[in-house]
C-alpha positions, 0 to 999 in steps of 0.5 A: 500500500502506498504512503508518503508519511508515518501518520498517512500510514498509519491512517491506512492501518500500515505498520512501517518499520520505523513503527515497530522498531519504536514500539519495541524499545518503548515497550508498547503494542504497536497496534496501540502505537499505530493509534497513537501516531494515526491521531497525532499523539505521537510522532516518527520523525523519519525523513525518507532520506535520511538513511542513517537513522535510528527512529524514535518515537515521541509523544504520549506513553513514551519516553520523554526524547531530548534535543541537542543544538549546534552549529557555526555562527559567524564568530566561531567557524569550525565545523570540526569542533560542531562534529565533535559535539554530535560525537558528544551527543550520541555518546550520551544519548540525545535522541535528536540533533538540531543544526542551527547554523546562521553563517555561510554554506551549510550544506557540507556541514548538514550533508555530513550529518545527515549522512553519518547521524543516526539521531533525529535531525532538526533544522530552522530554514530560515537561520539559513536562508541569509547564507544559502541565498547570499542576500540580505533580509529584506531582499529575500522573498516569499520562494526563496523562503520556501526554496530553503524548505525544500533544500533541507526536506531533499537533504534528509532533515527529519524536522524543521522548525517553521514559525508560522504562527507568527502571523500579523494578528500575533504581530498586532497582539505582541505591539499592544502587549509592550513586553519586558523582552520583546521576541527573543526567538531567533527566527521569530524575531528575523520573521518580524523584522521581515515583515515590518520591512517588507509590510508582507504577511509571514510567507510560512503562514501565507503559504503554509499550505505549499509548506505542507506540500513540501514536508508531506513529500520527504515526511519531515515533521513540522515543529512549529515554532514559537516566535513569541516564547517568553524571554524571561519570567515576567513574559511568560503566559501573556497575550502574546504567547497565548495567541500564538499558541492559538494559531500554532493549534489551527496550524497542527489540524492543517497539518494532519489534513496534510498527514503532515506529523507535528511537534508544537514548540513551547516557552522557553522562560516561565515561573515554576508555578505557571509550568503545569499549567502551560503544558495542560493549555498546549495539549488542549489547544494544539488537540494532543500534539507532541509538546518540544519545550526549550527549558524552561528555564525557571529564573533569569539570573543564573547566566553560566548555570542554565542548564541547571535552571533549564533542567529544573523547569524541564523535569517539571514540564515533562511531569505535566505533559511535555514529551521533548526536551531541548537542551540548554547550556551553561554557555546559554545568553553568553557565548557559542557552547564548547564540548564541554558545556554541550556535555553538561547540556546533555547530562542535565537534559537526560536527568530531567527527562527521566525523572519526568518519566518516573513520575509518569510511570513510563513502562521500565522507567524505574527499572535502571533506577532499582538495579542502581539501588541494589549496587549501591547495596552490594556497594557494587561500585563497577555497576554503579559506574556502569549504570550510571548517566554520566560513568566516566565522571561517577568513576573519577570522581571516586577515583580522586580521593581513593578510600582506604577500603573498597567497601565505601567512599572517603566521604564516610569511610568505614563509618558507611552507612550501607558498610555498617547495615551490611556487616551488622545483618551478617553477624558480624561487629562493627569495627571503626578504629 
């Protein structure tokens, strides 16, 4: 039976391979899943040409997926250091790979990548539509917007973000709101100042049907994108976001008419109090669609600890309905991130995105939590090393300041706790000189 995307086929009752390979790692029927795909609930991002790939699932049942970004920019141009990070990121279990490159030729670089990757690979055209077309802003016209689409659909790209929802209804919401940040969204904020110059309406909105169109052929996934997401706490559940997030929901059911599969992008600052609630308003207003938050990140005063802000906000965002989670840096608001910052990014994401799934009750989630209690126990410490998210610096740090028994650490020594409860229900005395 012929099909174009995972959500046509599943609509046809097809189940694709991506499909049952899914449904297997998450533990699932995949009749159920098929159900869940037919419906939106969950998405397969598996562009048709990008062979390399390892498909996952994200959505509703499953296990909460996280984003790694990267990329040149015009102040750090070094595609060697970019493929280091995707070393990174697949070492460390990132389901998915953004490249958001904003500087010169980019397509060796996403070629590369697409070739040698097997996570989910996301882009955002209009980052770069400048350097593909060799023009500025305001010259770029509505095709050239699409050419892009399609340039990075025919190469492989699994999701685009594309901000559509940035219409001039939004336009007009966010000019009466006078916000403390403004649009912080990159891509939001070069779709508003095209329009303003241009007096045109959004091309990815005036011709979101053609952009269908295009992501329908390869089955790319559409992440629609939140061009007017809280910058910092005091913006976040205003008129503006709210109304956009409107649109972002009639946008998805254009999209499923399309069988077009759709992620929704979500805020990226936001009071811990207000995050349960946010995630409850997208899924009723975007119909159960898959929720991609950037963070958020719960304070705005934490430069070079953002990933710790970000990984608190996303745990709880995760808890109430999020399923993928785009990591943040400690490099974030200050500079392009180098490996090591991209590790912690990663670290902080994956700690938040499984404590999200044990309070989801994701099947199997807990289980890598009790085999870690149980070495912890046997004071088993080469299976704690093994079962940890991060072993190489779980056995340094041990390493470091080595103790003088193997059966305990030199932070308690023989006064261990586990040591002392171990011996003492054997039978044995308890000796500390």
């Amino acid at each position: 039976m012929n099909y174009k995307t995972q959500m046509e086929a599943a609509r046809k009752g097809v189940v694709t391979k991506e499909l049952i390979q899914v449904a297997a790692e998450e533990n699932i029927g995949q009749q159920e899943l098929l159900e869940l795909v037919k419906s939106g609930q969950v998405v397969i991002p598996a562009n048709i040409q990008h062979t390399a790939l390892h498909p996952y699932g994200i959505g509703k049942g499953l296990r909460t997926k996280i984003n790694v970004n990267l990329g040149i920019s015009g102040d750090c141009v070094n595609y060697s250091a970019e493929m280091e990070k995707v070393r990174l990121a697949h070492q460390y279990g990132a389901e998915a790979i953004m490249d958001l490159s904003n500087y010169g030729k980019t397509h060796e670089f996403r070629e590369k990548l697409i070739a040698t990757s097997s996570a989910m690979i996301g882009t955002v055209p209009i980052y770069d539509a400048v350097g593909y077309l060799e023009k500025d802003l305001k010259d770029i016209t509505a095709r050239d917007f699409l050419e892009v689409v399609r340039v990075h659909a025919r190469e492989g790209v699994d999701f685009m973000t594309i901000h559509a929802g940035i219409n001039r209804q939004a336009v007009e919401v966010f000019s009466r709101q006078k916000r403390q940040m403004n649009i912080v969204s990159r891509g939001g904020s070069l779709l508003f100042a095209w329009m303003k110059m241009t007096g045109e309406e959004n091309p990815f909105y005036e011709h979101y049907d053609e952009v269908l169109a295009i992501l329908r052929e390869y089955d790319v996934t559409v992440s629609l994108g939140d061009a007017l997401r809280p910058g910092c706490i005091q913006d976040a559940t205003d008129a503006a976001q709210v109304a956009e997030l409107i649109e972002l929901g009639l946008l998805t059911q254009r999209a499923w008419q399309q069988d077009v599969q759709v992620l929704v992008e979500g805020p990226g600052h936001m009071a811990l109090d207000e995050i349960a609630a946010n995630m409850v308003l997208q899924k009723r207003l975007c119909h159960g669609a898959p929720f991609y938050v950037l963070g958020p990140l719960v304070t705005d005063i934490a430069p070079g600890y953002d990933h710790i802000t970000s990984a608190i906000g996303g745990a709880i965002a995760a808890t109430y309905g999020a399923d993928f989670l785009c990591y943040v840096t400690p490099a974030e608001h200050l500079r392009l991130p180098d490996l090591a910052d991209v590790k912690d990014g990663i670290i902080a994401s994956k700690i938040a995105a499984h404590a999200a799934d044990i309070a989801k009750g994701i099947k199997g989630a807990r289980a890598i939590d009790l085999r870690m209690s149980e070495a912890r126990r046997a004071l088993d410490w080469e299976a704690m090393f093994e079962l940890a998210i991060d072993s190489e610096k779980a056995k340094t740090y041990y390493e470091s300041i080595p103790p003088a028994d193997r059966d305990s650490c030199s932070m308690c020594g023989k006064m261990c706790a586990i040591r002392t409860m171990n011996q003492v229900l054997e039978g044995k005395s308890i000796e500390l000189a």
